[in-house]
C-alpha positions, 0 to 999 in steps of 0.5 A: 601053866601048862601047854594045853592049857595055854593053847585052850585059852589062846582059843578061847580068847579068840573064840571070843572075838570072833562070835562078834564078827557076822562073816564067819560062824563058829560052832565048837566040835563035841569033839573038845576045844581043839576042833570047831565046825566052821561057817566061813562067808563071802560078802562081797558084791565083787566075789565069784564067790559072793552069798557063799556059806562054805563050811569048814574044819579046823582042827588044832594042836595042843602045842598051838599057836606055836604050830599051825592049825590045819583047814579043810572045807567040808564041802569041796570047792572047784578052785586052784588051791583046793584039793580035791578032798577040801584040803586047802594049800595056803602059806600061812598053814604052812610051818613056820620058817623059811622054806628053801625048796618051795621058795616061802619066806617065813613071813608068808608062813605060820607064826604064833603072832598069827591067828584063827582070823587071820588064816579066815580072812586069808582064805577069803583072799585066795578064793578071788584071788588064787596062787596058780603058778603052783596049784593043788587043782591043776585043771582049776588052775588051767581053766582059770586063766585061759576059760574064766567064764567057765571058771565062774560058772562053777564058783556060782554053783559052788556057792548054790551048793554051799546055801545047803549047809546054812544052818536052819534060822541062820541069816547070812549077812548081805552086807558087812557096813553098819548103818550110819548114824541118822541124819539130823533133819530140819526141825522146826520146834528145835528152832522155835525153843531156840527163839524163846532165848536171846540171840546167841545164847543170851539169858534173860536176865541180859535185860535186867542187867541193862536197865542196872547199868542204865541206874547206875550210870545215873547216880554217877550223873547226881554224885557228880552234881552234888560236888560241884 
């Protein structure tokens, strides 16, 4: 098989499994396989950025997974790790291998075992919680440690803004727990059935086979007559 179509069926397979999960919306590009148009979603109640629909794009090479995909939000977000462009600087998009000048071990960088997914749901980590010791946004990074409030004011427009690229139908998801099973209530006719058995599941014929030992315990009596 060749490399580009090992990395088309790499991103196929995932592709696959991520049309199954409701935080993040993948459309691929008219551009081909090696592009899609991402609809990356915060459900979390304790988020900044909770209700967010921040729309993204992943492009990705035909040597990938053993080169990093690139990530960019469409939208521009106010954030330490964000460029102004939308450009995100995140280890995990970085190449792989140790990284002496920048201090990154390869274990925080990029690695064919990792995947779409992965790198999804580890930008969803740095938005709440951002690396501001070497930020792409100075300012963001300045204003998030020392002006929170102010900082929080600008993810809440940010993600007011990003309500404008929700796609016309597209339900975003206020939750990501599924519904519990139903509890099963009293119910009076599944006792009442139970009573037209025996106790503890006895049948019917438990009576029947009663009254057979009861006859026989009797001919025993007579056989026993009879030898005397």
């Amino acid at each position: 098989m060749s490399t580009v179509a090992a990395a088309k069926q790499r991103l196929m397979s995932e592709l696959k499994a991520l049309e199954k999960e409701n935080w993040v919306n993948i459309e691929v590009s008219q551009q081909g396989l090696f592009k899609w148009d991402v609809g990356l979603m915060v459900v979390n109640s304790e988020s900044v950025f909770n209700g967010g629909y921040f729309k993204a794009e992943m492009t990705f090479t035909d040597t990938y997974p053993y080169s990093p995909p690139t990530f960019k939000f469409v939208r521009p977000i106010y954030h330490p790790n964000i460029y102004p462009d939308g450009k995100l600087c995140i280890s995990i998009l970085h190449a792989p291998g140790n990284d002496e000048q920048s201090g990154e071990l390869a274990s925080e960088r990029w690695s064919p075992l990792q995947g779409v997914e992965s790198v999804l749901r580890s930008v969803l980590l740095l938005l709440d919680d951002p690396e501001i010791s070497s930020p792409a946004n100075v300012d963001a990074g300045v204003m998030y440690r020392d002006l929170r409030p102010l900082y929080n004011e600008k993810a809440k427009a940010a993600v007011e803004a990003s309500k404008k690229d929700i796609p016309a139908g597209y339900e975003v998801p206020t939750t990501l727990e599924t519904a519990p099973p139903a509890k099963i209530g009293d119910n009076d006719d599944f006792w009442a059935d139970s009573d037209q058995e025996d106790d503890f599941g006895a049948s019917d014929s438990s009576g029947e086979d009663m009254e057979e030992d009861d006859d026989g315990d009797e001919q025993e009596s007579e056989v026993e007559e009879v030898i005397e």
